[in-house]
MARBA-3410 file (N, C-alpha, C, O; in Angstrom, 1 decimal):
183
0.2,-12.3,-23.7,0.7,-11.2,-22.9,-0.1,-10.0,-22.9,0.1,-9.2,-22.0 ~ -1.1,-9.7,-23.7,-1.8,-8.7,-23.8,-2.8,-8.9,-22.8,-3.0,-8.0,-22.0 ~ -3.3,-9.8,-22.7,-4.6,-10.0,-21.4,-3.8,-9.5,-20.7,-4.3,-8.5,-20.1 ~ -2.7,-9.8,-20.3,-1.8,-9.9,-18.7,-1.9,-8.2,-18.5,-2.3,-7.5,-17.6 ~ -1.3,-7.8,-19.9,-0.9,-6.6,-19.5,-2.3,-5.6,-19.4,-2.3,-4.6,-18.7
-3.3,-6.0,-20.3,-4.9,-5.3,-19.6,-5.2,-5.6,-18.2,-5.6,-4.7,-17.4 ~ -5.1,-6.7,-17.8,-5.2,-6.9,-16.1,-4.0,-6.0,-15.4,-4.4,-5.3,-14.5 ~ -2.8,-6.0,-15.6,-1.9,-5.3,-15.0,-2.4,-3.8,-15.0,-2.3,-3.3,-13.9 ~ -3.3,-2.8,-16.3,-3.6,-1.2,-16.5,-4.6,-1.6,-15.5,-4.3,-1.1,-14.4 ~ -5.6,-2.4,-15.4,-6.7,-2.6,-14.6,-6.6,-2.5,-13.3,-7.4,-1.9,-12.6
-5.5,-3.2,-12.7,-4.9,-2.9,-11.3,-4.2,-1.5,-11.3,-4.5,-0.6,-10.5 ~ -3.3,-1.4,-12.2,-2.6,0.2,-11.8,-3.6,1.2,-11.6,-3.4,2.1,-10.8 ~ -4.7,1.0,-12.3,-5.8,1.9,-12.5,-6.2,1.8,-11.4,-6.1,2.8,-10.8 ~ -6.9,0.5,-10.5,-7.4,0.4,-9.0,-6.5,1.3,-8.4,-6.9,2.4,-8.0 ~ -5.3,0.9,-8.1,-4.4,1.4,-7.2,-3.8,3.1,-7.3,-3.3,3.7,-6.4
-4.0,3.3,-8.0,-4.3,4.8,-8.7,-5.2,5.5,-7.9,-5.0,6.4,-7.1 ~ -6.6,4.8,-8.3,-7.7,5.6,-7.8,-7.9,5.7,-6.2,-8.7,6.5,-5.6 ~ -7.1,4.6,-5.6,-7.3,4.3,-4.2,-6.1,5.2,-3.5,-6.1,5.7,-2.4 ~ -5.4,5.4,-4.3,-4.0,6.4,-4.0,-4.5,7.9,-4.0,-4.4,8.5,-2.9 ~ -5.0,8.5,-4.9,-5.9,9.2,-4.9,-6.5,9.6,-3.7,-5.8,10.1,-2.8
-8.0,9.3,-3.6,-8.6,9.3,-2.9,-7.8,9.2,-1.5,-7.8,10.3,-0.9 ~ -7.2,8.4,-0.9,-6.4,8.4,0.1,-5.8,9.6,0.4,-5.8,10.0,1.6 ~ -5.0,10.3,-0.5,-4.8,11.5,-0.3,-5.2,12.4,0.5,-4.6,13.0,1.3 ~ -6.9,12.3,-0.1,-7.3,13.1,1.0,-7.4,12.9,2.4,-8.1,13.8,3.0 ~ -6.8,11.8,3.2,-7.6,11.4,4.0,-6.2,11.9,5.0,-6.2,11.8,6.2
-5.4,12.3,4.4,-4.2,12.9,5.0,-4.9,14.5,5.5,-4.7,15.0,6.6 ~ -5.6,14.9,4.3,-6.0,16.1,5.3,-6.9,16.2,6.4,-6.8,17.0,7.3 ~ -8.0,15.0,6.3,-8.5,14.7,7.3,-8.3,14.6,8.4,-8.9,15.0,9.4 ~ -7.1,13.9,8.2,-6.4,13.6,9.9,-5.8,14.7,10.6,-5.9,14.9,11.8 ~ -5.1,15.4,9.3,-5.1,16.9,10.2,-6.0,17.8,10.6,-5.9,18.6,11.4
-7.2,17.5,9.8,-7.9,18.7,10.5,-8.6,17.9,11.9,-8.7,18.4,13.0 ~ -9.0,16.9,11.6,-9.3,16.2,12.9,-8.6,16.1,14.2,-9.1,16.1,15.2 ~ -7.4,16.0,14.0,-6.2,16.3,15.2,-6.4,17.7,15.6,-7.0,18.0,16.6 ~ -5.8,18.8,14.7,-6.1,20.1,15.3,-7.1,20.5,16.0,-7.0,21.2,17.1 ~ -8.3,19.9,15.3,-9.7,20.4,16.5,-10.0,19.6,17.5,-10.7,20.1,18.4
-9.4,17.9,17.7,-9.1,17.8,19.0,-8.5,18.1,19.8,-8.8,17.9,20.9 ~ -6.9,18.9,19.3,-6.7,19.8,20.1,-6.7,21.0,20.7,-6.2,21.5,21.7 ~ -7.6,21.6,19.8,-8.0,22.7,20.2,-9.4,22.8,20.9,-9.7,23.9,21.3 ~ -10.3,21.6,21.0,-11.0,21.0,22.2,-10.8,20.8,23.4,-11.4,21.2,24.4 ~ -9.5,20.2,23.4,-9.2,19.3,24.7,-8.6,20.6,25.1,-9.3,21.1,26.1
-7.6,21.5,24.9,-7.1,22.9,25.5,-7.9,23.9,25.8,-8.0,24.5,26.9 ~ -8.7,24.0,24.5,-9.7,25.0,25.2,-11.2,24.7,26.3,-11.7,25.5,27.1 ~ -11.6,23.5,26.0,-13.1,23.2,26.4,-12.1,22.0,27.9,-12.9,21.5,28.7 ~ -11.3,21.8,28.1,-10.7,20.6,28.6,-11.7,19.4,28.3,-12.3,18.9,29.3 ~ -12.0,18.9,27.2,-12.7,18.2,27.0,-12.0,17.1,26.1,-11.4,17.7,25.3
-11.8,15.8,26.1,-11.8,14.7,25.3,-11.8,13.6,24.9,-12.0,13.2,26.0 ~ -11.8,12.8,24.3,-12.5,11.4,23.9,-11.8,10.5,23.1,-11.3,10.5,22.0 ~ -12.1,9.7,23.8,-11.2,8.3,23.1,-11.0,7.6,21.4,-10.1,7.2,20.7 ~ -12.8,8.1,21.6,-13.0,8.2,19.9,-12.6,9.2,19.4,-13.4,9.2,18.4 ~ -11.8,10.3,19.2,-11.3,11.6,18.9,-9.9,10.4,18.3,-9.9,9.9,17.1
-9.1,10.1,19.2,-8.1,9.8,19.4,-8.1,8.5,18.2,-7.2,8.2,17.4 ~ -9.3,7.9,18.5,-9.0,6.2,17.9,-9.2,6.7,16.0,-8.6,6.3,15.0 ~ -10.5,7.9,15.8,-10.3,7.7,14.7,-9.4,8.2,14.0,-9.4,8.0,12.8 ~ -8.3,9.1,14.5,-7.2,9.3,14.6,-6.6,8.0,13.7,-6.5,7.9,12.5 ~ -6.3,7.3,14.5,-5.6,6.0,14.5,-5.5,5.4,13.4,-4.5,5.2,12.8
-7.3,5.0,13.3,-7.8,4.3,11.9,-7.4,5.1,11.0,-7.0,4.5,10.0 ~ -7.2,6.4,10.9,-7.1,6.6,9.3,-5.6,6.7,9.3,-5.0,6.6,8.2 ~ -5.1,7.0,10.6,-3.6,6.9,9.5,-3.1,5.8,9.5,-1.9,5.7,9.2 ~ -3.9,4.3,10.1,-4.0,3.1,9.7,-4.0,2.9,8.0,-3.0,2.5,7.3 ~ -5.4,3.5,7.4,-6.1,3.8,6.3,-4.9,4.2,5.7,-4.7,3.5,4.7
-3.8,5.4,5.8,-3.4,6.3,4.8,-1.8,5.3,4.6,-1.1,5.6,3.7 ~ -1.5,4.4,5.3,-0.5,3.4,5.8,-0.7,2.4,4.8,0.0,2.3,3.8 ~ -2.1,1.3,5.0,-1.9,0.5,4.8,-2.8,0.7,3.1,-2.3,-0.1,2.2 ~ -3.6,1.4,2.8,-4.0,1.8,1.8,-3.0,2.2,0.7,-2.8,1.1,0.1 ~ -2.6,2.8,0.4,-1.3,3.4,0.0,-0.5,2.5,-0.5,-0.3,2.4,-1.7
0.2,1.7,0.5,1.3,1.1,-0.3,0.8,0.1,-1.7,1.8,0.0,-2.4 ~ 0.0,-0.4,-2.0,-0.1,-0.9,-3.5,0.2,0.3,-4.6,0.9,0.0,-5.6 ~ -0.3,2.0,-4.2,-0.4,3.0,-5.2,1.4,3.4,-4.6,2.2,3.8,-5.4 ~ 1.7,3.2,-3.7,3.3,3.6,-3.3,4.5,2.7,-4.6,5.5,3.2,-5.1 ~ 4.1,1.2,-4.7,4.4,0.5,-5.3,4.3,0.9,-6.7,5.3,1.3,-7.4
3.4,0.9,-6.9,3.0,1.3,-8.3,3.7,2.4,-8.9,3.9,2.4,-10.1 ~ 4.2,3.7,-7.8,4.8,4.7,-8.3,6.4,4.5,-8.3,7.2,5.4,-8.3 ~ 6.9,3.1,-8.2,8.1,3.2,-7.7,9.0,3.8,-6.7,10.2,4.0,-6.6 ~ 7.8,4.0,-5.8,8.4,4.9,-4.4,8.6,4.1,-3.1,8.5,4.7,-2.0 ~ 8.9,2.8,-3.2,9.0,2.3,-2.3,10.4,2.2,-1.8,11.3,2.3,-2.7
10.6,2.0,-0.5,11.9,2.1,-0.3,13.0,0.8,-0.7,12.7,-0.4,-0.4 ~ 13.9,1.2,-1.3,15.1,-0.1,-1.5,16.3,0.2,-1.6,16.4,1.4,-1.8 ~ 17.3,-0.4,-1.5,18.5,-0.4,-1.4,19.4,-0.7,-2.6,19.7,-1.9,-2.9 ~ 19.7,0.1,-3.0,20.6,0.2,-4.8,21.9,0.4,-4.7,22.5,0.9,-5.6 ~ 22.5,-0.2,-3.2,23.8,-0.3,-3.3,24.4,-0.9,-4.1,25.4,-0.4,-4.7
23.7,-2.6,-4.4,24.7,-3.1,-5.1,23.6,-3.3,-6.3,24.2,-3.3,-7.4 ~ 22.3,-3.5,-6.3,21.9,-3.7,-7.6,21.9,-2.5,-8.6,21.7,-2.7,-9.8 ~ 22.2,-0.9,-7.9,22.3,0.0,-8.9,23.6,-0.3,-9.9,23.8,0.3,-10.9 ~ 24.1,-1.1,-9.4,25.7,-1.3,-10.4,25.5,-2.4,-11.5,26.4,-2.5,-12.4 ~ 24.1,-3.3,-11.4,24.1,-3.9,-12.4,23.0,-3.3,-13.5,22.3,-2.4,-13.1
22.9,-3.8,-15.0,22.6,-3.5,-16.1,20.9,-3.3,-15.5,20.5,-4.1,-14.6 ~ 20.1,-2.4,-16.0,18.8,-2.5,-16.3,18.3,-3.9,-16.0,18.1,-4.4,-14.9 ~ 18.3,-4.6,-17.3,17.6,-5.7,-16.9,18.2,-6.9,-16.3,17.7,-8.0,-16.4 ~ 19.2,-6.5,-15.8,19.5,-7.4,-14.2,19.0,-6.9,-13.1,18.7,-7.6,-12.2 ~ 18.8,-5.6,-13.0,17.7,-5.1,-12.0,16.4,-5.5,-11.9,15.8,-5.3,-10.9
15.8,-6.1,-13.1,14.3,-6.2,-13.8,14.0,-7.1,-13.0,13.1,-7.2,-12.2 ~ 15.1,-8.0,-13.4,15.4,-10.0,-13.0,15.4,-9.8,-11.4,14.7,-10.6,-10.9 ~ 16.0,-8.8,-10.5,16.0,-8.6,-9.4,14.6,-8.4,-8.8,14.1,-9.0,-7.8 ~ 14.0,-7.6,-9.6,12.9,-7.0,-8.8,11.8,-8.1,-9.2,10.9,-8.3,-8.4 ~ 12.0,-8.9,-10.4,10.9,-10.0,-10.3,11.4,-10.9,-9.6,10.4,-11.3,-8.9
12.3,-11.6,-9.4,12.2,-12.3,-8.7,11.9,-11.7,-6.8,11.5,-12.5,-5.9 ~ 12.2,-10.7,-6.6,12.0,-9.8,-5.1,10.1,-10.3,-5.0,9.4,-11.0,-4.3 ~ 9.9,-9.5,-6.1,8.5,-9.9,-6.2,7.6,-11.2,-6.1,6.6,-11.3,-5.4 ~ 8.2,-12.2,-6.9,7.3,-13.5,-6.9,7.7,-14.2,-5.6,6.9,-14.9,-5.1 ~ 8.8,-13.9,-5.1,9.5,-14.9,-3.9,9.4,-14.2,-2.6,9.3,-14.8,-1.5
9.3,-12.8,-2.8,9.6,-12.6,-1.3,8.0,-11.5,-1.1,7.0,-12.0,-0.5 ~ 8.0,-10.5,-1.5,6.5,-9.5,-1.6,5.4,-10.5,-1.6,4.7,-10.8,-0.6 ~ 5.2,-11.1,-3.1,3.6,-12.0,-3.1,3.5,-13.0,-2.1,2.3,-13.2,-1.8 ~ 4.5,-13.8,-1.3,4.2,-14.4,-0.6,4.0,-13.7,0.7,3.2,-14.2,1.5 ~ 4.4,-12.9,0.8,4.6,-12.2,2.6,3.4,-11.5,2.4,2.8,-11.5,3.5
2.5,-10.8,1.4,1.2,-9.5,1.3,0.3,-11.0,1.0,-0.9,-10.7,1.3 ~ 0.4,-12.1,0.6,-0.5,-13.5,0.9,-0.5,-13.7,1.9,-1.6,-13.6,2.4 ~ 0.7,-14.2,2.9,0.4,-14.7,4.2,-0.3,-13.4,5.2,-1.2,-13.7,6.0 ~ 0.1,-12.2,5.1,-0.6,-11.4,6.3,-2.1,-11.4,5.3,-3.1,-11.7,6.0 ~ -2.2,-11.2,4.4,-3.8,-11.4,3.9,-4.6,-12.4,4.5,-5.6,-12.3,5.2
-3.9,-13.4,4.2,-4.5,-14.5,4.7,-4.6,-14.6,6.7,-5.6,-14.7,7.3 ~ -3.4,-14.5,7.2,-3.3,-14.2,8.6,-4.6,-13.0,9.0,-5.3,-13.0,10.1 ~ -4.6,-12.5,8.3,-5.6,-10.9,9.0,-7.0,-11.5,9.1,-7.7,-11.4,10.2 ~ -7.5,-12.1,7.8,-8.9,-12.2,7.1,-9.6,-12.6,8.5,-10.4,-11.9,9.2 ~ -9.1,-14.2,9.0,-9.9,-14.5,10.4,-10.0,-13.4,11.2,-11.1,-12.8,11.4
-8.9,-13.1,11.8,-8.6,-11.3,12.7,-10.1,-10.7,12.2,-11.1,-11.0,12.8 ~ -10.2,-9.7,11.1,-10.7,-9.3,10.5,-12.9,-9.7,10.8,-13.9,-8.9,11.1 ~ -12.8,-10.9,10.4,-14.3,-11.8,10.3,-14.7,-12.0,12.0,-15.8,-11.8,12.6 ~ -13.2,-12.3,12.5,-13.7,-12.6,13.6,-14.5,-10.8,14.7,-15.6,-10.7,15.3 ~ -13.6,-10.2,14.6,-13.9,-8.7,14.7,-15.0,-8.1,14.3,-15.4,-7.2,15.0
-15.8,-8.4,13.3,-17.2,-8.2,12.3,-18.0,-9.1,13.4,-18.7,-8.7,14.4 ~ -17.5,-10.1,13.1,-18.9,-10.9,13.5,-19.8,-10.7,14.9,-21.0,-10.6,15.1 ~ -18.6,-10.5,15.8,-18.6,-10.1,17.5,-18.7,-8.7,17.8,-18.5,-8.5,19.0 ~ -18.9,-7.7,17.1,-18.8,-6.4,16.9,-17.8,-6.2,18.1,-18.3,-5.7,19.2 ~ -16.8,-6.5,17.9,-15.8,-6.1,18.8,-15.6,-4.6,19.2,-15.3,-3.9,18.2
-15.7,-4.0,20.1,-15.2,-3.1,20.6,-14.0,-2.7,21.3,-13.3,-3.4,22.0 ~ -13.8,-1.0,21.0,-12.6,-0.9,22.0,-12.8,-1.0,23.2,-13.8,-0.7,23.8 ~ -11.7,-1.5,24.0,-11.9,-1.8,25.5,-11.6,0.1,26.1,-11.6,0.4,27.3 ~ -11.6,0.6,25.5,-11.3,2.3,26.4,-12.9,3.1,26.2,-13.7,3.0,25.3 ~ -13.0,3.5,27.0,-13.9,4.5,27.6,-14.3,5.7,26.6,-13.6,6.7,26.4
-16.0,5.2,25.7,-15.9,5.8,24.5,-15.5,5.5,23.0,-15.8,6.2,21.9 ~ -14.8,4.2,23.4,-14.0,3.6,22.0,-14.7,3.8,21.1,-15.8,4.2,21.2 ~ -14.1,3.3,20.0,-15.0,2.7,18.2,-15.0,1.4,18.1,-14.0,0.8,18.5 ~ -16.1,0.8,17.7,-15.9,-0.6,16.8,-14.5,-0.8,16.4,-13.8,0.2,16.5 ~ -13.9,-1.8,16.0,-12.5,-2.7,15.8,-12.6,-2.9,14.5,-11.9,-2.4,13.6
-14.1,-4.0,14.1,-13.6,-4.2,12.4,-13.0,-3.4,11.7,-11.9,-3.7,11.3 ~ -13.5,-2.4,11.3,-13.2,-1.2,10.2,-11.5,-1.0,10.5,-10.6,-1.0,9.6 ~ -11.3,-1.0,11.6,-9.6,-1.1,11.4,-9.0,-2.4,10.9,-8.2,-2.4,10.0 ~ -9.5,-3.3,11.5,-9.1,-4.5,11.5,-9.5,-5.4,9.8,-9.0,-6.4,9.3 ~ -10.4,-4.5,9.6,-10.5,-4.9,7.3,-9.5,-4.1,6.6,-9.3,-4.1,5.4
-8.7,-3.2,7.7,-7.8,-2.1,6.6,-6.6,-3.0,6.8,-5.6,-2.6,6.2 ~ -6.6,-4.2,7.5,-5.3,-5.1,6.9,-5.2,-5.9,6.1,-4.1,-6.1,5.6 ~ -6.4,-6.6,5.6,-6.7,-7.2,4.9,-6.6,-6.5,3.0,-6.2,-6.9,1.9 ~ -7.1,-5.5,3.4,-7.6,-4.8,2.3,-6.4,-3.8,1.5,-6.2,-3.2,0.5 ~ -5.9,-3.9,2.7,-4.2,-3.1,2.1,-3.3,-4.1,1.8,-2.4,-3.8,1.1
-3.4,-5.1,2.1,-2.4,-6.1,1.8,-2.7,-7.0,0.4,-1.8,-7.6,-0.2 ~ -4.2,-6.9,0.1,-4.7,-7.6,-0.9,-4.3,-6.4,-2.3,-4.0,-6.7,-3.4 ~ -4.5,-5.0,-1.8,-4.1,-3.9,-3.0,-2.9,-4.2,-3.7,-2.6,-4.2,-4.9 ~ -2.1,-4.7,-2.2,-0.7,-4.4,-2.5,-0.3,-5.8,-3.2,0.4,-5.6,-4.2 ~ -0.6,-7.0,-3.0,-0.7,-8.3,-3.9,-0.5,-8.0,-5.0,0.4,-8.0,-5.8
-2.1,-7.5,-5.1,-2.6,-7.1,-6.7,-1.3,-6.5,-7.4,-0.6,-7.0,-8.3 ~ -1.2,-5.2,-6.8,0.0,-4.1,-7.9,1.2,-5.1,-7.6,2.1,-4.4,-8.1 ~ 1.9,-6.2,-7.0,2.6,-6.9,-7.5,2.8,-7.8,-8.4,3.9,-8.2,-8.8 ~ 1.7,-8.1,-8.7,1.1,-8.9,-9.6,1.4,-8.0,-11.0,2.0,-8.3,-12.0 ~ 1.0,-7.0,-10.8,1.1,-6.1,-11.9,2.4,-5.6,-12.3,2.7,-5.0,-13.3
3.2,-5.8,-11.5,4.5,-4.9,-11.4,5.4,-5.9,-12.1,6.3,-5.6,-12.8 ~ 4.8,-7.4,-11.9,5.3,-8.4,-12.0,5.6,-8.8,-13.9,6.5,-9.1,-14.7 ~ 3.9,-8.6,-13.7,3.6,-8.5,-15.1,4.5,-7.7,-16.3,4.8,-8.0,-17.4 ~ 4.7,-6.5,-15.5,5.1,-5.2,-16.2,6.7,-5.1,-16.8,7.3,-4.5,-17.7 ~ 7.1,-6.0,-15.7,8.5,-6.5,-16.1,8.8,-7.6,-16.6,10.0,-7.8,-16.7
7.9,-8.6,-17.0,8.2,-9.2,-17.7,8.4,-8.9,-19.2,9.3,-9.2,-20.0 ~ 6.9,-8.1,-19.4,6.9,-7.2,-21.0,7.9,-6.3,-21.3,8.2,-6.0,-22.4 ~ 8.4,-5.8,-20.2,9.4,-4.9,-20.4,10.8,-5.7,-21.1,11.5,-5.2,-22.1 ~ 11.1,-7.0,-20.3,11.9,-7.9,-20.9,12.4,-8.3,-22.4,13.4,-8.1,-23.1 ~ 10.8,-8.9,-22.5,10.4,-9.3,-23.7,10.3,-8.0,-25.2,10.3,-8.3,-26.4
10.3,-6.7,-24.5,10.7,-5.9,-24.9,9.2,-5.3,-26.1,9.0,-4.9,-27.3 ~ 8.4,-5.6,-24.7,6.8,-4.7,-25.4,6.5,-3.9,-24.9,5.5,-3.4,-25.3 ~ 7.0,-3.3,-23.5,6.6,-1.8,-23.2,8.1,-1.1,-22.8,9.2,-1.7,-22.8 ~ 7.9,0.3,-22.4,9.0,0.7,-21.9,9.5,-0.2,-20.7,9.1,-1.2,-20.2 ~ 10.7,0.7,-20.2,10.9,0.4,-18.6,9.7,1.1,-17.3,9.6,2.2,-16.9
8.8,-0.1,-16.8,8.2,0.5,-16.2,8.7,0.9,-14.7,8.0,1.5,-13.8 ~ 9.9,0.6,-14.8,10.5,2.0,-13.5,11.0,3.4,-14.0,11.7,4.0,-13.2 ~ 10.7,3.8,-15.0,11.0,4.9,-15.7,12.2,5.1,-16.0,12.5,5.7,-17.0 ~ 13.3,4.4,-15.2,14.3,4.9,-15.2,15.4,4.5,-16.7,15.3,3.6,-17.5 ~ 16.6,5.7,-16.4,17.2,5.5,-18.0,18.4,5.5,-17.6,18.8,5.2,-16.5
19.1,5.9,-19.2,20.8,5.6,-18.8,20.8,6.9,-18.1,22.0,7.1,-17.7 ~ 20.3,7.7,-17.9,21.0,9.2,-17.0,20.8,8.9,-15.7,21.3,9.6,-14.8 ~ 20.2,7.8,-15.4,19.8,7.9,-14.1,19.9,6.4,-13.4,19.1,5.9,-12.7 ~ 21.6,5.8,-14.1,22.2,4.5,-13.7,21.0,3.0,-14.7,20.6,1.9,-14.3 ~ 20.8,3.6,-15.6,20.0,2.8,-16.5,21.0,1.8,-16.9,22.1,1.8,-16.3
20.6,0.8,-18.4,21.7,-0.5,-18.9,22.6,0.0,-18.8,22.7,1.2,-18.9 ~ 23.3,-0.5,-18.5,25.0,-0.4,-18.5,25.6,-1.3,-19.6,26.8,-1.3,-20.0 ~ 24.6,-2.2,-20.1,25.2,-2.9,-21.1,24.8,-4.5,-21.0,25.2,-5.3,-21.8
END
């Protein structure tokens, strides 16, 4: 269980740093929006690539993200009825959510994109609009977000099992103040 759980820090650590960095790319998009529109108003001037790379990044800040979203326990869920059961009936919940329903679905669009993706590279696909960008670069940010997001399930997966077994804390942080064991 020690290897598992060094490969599990090794992913949080990826998805961390990718979280990170992403961050910024939120300000990007704002400042990139603003000065297109304060181009297009003032100069009446604008461009499709203005717009598209727009797009891609908050493709990027979307699909990037959710492995480090995961990782922070900020993903959205519904604790109607599993907040009523004990900690580690939630654990049992969330791994099995995980191995059955997440790893398979961030596999199959992985796998569904990759051709998408190669096929897009190989043909240097372009946008069909007037001025467009190249396609790949968007079209690797599905692959590439969905393969992050595997990973930190993998990890998350990991994390609750040790937690079980009763070798690390609860890696959802949470305690009895905040609908933890009940027993």
């Amino acid at each position: 269980m020690t290897l598992l759980l060094q490969l599990s820090g090794l992913i949080d650590r990826l998805n961390s740093a990718v979280g990170r960095t992403v961050y910024w790319l939120v300000l990007v998009v704002a400042v990139l929006s603003a000065t297109n529109a304060v181009i297009r108003y003032t100069f009446n001037y604008s461009s499709n690539a203005w717009l598209e790379i727009q797009w891609y990044l908050y493709s990027a800040i979307f699909l990037l993200s959710a492995g480090y979203t995961l990782l922070n326990n900020e993903h959205i869920r519904i604790d109607v009825i599993a907040g009523r059961f004990s900690r580690r009936t939630q654990t049992w919940i969330e791994i099995i959510g995980g191995i059955f329903f997440l790893l398979p679905m961030a596999c199959l669009i992985l796998w569904l994109s990759w051709p998408i993706f190669m096929s897009a590279m190989t043909s240097g696909e372009q946008s069909s609009d007037a001025g467009g960008l190249i396609r790949w670069p968007a079209r690797g940010l599905i692959p590439l977000g969905f393969a992050l997001l595997a990973l930190q399930g993998v990890s998350e997966t990991i994390k609750r099992f040790a937690f079980l077994m009763g070798l690390i804390p609860d890696p959802a942080g949470r305690s009895a103040a905040h609908g933890g064991d009940h027993g």
